[in-house]
DRENVO-815381 format. One record per residue (C-alpha): residue number from 1; residue in three letters; x, y, z. Coordinates in Angstrom, 1 decimal, padded with zeros to 4 digits. Layout:
N
+-----+-----+--------+--------+--------+
:   i :  aa :     px :     py :     pz :
+-----+-----+--------+--------+--------+
: NUM : Ala :      X :      Y :      Z :
...
+-----+-----+--------+--------+--------+
This chain:
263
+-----+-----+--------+--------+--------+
:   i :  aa :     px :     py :     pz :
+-----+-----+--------+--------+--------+
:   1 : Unk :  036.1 :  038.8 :  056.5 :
:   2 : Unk :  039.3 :  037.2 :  058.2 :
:   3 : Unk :  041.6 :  039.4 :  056.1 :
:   4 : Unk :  039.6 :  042.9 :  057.3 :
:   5 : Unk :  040.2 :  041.7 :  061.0 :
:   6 : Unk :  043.9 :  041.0 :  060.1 :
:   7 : Unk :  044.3 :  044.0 :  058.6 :
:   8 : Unk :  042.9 :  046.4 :  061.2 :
:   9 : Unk :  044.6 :  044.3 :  063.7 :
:  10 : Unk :  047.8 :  045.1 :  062.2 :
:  11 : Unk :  046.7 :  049.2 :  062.1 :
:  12 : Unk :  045.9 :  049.3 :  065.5 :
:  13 : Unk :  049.1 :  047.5 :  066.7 :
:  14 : Unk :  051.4 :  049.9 :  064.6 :
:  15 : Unk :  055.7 :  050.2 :  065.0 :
:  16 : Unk :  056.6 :  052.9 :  067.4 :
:  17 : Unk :  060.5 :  052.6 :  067.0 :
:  18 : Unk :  060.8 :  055.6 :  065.0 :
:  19 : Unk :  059.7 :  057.7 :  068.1 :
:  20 : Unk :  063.3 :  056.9 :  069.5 :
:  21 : Unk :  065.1 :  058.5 :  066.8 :
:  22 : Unk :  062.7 :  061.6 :  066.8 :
:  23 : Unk :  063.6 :  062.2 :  070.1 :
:  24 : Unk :  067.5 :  062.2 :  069.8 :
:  25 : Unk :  066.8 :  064.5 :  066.7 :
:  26 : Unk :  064.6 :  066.9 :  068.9 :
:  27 : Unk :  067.8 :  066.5 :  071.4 :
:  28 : Unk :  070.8 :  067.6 :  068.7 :
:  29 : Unk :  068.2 :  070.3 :  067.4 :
:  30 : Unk :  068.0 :  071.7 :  071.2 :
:  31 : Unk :  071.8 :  071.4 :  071.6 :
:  32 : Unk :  072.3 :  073.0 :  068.6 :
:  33 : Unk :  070.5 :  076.2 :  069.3 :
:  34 : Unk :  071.6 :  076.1 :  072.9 :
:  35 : Unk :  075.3 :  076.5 :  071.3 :
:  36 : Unk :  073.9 :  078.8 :  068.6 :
:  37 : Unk :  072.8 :  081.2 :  071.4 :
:  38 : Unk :  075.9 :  081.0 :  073.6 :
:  39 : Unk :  078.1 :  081.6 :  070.5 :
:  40 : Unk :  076.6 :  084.9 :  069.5 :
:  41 : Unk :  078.5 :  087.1 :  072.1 :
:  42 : Unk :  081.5 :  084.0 :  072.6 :
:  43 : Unk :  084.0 :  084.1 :  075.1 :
:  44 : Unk :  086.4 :  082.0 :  076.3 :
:  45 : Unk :  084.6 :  081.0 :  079.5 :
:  46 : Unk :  081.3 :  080.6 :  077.6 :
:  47 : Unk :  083.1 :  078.2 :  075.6 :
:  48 : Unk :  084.7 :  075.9 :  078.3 :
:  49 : Unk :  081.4 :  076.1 :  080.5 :
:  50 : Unk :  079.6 :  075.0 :  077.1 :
:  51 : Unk :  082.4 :  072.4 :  076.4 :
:  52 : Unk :  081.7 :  070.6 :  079.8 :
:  53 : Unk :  077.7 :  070.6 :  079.7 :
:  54 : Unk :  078.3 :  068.7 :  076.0 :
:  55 : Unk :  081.6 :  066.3 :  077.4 :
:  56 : Unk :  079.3 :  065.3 :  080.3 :
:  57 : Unk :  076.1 :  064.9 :  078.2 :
:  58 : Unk :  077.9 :  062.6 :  075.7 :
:  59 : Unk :  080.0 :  060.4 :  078.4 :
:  60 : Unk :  077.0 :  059.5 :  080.3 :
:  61 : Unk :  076.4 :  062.4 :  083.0 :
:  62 : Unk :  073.5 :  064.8 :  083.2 :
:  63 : Unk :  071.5 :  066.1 :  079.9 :
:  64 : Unk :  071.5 :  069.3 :  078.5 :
:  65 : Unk :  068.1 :  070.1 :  080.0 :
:  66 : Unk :  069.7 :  068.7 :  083.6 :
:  67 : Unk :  072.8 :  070.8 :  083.5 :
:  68 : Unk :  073.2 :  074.3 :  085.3 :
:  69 : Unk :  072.7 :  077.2 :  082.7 :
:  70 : Unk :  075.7 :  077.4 :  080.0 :
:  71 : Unk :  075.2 :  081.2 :  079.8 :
:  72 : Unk :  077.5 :  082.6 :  082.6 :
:  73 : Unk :  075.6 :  085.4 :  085.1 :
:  74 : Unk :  075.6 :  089.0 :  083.7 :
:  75 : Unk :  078.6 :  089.6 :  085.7 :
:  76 : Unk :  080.7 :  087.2 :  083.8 :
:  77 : Unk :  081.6 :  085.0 :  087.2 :
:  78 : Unk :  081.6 :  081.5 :  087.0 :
:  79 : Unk :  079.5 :  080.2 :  090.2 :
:  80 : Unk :  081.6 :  078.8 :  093.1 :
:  81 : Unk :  084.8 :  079.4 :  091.2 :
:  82 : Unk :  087.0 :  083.0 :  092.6 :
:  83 : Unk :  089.6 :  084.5 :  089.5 :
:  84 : Unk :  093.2 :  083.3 :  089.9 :
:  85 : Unk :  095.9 :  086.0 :  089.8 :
:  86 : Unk :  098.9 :  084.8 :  089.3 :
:  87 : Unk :  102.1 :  086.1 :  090.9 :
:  88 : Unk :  103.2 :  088.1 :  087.9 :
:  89 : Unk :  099.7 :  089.5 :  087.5 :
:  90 : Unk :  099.9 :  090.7 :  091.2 :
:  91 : Unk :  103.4 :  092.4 :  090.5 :
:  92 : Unk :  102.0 :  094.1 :  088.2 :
:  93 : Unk :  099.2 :  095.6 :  089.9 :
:  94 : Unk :  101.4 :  096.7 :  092.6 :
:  95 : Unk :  103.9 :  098.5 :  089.9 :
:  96 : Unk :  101.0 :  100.2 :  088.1 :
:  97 : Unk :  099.6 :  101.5 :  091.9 :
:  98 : Unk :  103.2 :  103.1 :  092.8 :
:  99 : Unk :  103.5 :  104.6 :  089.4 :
: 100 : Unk :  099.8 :  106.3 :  089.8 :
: 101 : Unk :  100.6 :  107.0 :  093.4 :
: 102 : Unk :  104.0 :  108.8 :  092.1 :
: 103 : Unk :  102.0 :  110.6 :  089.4 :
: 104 : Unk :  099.8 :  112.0 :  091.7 :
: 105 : Unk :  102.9 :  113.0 :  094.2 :
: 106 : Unk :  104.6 :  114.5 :  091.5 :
: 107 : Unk :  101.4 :  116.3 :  090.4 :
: 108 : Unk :  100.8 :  117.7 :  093.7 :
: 109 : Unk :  104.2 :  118.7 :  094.3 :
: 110 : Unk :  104.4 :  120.7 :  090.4 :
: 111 : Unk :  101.3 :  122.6 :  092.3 :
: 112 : Unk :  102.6 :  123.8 :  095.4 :
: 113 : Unk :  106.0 :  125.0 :  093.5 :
: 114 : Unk :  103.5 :  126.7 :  091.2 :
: 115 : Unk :  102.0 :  128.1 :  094.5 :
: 116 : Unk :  105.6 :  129.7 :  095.2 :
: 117 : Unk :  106.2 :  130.6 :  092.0 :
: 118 : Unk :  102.8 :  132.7 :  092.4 :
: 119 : Unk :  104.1 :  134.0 :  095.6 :
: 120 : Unk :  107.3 :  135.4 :  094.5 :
: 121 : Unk :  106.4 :  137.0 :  091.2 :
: 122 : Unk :  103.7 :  138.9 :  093.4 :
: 123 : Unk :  106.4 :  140.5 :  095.3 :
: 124 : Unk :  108.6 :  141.7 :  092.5 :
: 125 : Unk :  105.8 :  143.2 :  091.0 :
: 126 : Unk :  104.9 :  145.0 :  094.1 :
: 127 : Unk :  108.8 :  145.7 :  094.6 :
: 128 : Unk :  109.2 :  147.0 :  090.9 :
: 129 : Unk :  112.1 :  144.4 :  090.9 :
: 130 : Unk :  111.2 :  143.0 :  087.2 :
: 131 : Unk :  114.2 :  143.7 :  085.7 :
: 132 : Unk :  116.4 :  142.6 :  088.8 :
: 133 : Unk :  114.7 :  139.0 :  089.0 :
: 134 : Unk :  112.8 :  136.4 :  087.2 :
: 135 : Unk :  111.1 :  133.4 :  087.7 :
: 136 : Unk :  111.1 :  129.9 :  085.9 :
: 137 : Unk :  109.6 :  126.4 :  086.6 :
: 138 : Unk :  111.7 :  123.7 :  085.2 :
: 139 : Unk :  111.7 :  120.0 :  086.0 :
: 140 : Unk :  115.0 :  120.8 :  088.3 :
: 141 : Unk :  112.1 :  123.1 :  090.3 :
: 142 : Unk :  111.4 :  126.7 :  090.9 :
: 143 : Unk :  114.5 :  128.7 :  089.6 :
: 144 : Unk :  114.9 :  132.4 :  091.1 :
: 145 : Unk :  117.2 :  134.4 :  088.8 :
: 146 : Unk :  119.2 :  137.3 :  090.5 :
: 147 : Unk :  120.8 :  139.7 :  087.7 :
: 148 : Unk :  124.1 :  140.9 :  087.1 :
: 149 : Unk :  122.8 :  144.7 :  088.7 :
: 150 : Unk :  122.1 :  143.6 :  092.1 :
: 151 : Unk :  124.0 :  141.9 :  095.1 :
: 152 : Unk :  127.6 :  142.9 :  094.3 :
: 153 : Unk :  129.7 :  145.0 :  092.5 :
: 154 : Unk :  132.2 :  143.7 :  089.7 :
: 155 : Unk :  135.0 :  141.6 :  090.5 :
: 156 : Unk :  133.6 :  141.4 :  094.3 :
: 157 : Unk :  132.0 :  138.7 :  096.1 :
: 158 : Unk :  130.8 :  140.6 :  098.8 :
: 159 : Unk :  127.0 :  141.8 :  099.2 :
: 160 : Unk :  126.8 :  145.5 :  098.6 :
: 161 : Unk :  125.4 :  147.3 :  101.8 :
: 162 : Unk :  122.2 :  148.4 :  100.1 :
: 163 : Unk :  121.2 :  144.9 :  099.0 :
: 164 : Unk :  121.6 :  143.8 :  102.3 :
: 165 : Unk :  117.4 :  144.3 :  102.8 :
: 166 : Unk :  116.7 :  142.9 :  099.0 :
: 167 : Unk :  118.8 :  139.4 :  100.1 :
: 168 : Unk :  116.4 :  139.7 :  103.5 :
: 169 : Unk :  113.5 :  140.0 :  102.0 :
: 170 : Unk :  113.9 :  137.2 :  099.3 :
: 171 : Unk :  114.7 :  134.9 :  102.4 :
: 172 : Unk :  111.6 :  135.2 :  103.7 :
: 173 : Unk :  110.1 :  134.0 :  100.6 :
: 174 : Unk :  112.2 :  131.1 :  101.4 :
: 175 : Unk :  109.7 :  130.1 :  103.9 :
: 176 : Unk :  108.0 :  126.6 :  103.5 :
: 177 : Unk :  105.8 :  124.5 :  105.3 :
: 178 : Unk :  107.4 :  122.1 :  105.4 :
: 179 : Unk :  110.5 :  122.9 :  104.0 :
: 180 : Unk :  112.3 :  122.0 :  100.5 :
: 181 : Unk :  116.5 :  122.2 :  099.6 :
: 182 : Unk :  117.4 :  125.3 :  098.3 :
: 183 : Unk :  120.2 :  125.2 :  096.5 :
: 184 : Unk :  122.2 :  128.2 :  095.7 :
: 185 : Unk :  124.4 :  129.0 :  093.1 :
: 186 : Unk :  126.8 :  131.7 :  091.4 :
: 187 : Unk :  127.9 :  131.9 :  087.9 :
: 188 : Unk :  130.1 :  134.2 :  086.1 :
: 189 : Unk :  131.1 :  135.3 :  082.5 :
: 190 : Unk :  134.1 :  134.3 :  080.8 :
: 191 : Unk :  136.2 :  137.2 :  081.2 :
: 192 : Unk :  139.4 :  136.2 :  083.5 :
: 193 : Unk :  139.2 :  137.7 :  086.6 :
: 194 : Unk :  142.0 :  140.5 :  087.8 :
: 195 : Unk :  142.6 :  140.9 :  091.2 :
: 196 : Unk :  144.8 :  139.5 :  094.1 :
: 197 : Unk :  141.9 :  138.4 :  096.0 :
: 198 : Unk :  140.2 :  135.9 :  093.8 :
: 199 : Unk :  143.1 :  133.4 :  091.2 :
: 200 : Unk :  139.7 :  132.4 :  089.0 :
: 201 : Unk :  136.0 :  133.0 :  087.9 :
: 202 : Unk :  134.9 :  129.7 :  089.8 :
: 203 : Unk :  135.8 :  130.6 :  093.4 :
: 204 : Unk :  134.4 :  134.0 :  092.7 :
: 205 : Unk :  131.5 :  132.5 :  091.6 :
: 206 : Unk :  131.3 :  129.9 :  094.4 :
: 207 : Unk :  132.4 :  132.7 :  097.2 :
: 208 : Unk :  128.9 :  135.1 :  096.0 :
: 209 : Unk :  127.0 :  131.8 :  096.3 :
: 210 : Unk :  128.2 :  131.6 :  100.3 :
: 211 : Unk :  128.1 :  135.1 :  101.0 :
: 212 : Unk :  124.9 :  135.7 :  099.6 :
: 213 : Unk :  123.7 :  132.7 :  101.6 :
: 214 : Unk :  124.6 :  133.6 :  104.6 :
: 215 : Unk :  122.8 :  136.6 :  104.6 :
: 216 : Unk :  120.0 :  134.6 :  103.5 :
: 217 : Unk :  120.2 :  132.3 :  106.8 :
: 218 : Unk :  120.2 :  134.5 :  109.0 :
: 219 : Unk :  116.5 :  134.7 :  108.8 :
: 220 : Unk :  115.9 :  132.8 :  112.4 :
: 221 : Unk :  113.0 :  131.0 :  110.2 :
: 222 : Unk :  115.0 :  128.9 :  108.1 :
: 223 : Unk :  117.0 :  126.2 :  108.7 :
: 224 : Unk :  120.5 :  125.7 :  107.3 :
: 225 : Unk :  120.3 :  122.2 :  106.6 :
: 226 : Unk :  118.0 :  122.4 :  103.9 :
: 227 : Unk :  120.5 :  124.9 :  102.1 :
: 228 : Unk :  123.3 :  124.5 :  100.0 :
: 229 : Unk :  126.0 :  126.4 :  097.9 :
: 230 : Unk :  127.7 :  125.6 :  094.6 :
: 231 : Unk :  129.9 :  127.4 :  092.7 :
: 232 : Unk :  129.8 :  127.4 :  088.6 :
: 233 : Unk :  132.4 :  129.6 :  087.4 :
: 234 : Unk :  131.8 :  130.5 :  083.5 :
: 235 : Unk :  130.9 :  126.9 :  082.4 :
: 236 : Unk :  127.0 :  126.8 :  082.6 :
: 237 : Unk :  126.1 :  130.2 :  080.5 :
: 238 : Unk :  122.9 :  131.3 :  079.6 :
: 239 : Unk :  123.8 :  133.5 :  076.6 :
: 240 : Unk :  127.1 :  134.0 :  074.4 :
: 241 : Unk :  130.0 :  135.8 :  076.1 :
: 242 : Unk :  130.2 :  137.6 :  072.6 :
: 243 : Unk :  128.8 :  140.6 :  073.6 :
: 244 : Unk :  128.4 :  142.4 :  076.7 :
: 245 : Unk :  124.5 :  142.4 :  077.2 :
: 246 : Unk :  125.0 :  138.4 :  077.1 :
: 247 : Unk :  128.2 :  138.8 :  079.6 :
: 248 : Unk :  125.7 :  140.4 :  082.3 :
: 249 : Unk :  123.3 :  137.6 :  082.0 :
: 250 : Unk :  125.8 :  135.0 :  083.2 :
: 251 : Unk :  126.9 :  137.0 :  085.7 :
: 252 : Unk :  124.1 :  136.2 :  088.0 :
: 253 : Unk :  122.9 :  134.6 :  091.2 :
: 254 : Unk :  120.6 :  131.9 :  091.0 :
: 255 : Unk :  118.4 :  129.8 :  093.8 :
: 256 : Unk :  117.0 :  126.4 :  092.8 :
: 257 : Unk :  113.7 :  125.2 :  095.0 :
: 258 : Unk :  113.7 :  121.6 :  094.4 :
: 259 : Unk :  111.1 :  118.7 :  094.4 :
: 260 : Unk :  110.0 :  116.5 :  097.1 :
: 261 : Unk :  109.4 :  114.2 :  094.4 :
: 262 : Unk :  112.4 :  113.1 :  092.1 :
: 263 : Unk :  111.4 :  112.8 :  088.1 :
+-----+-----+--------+--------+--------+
């Protein structure tokens, strides 16, 4: 009888220490899918916030279940804490801005030469003047060819009399709001010149260039300090001096429209 008592005695008082060891298992398990979880789309500041719930738990701070979510907000800021740019990271915002913002000046100002381009080829189609000028965009600017068959006659820097209205007329398309350089120019071929008045091809070339610009500027409209005049001589030919159909293209006049916005 004595050993029935002793024995249910013994059953009702039984050892509960191995609930402390269950719990600390139940503890790892819950750290270990906690980590499990944040490391399926890891970052680095994922990992550091994780890194400091798990340093604190295991030095004696707050438990896993205490400490503020380890999962960062959807928008990936960490609470209470603003992004640090550095210095260099601020230079180079400001490099990439002024290179978008000069993209964007340099695409605007491509469209409004376009817009004179349009302009101009307009009137020499209406002025049947196709095979007297021509038209090019380059990334010098708008380039206005005048052929060896107008403005003067050979050997002569002097604007002939009946292309007195043609060099009027172009100077009106020379009208901008607001206004760009124009640079003027006159090239020649190769063949030496032979007359007393001119000693080489470059001051003739350089001496159409003035004359013709002249005439151009005395449009009231325009004002002279947005023009210049250069003189080329032979040395920047379009075509071979070879034959004469490539001599009359580098006899010419030609007027560059330049860019607000360098290259």
């Amino acid at each position: 009888m004595s050993r029935r008592k002793k024995k249910k005695r013994d059953e009702e008082h039984m050892d509960e220490s191995w609930l402390v060891p269950y719990s600390d298992i139940l503890t790892l398990l819950l750290a270990l899918f906690v980590i499990l979880f944040a490391m399926s789309s890891v970052d680095a500041q994922k990992f550091n916030i994780l890194s400091k719930a798990f340093n604190e738990m295991f030095t004696g701070g707050t438990g896993v279940l205490n400490f503020e979510s380890a999962v960062p907000p959807s928008n990936g800021k960490v609470p209470g804490k603003k992004p640090i740019i550095t210095q260099s990271q601020q230079a180079d915002a400001e490099a990439a801005k002024k290179i978008q913002e000069k993209e964007e000046a340099m695409k605007k100002d491509q469209e409004e030469l376009y817009a004179i381009q349009t302009k101009v080829n307009n009137y020499i189609q209406n002025a049947n003047l196709t095979d007297k000028l021509q038209t090019s965009l380059t990334s010098e600017g708008l380039l206005v060819t005048i052929g060896d068959n107008v403005l003067f006659d050979s050997g002569s820097a002097e604007v002939r009399s009946q292309d007195i209205q043609l060099a009027r007329e172009i100077a009106a398309l020379l009208v901008m709001d607001p206004p760009r350089n124009v640079i003027i120019s006159g090239h020649t071929d190769n063949v030496p010149i032979r007359n007393s008045k001119y000693t080489s091809n470059w001051e003739l070339s350089v001496m159409r260039a003035v004359n013709f610009m002249s005439i151009v500027l005395q449009y009231n409209s325009l004002d002279p300090k947005w023009f210049s005049a250069k003189g080329f001589g032979e040395y920047q030919p379009i075509a071979g001096n070879d034959t004469p159909e490539g001599r009359a293209k580098n006899r010419r006049v030609e007027i560059l429209i330049t860019p607000r916005v360098e290259q």
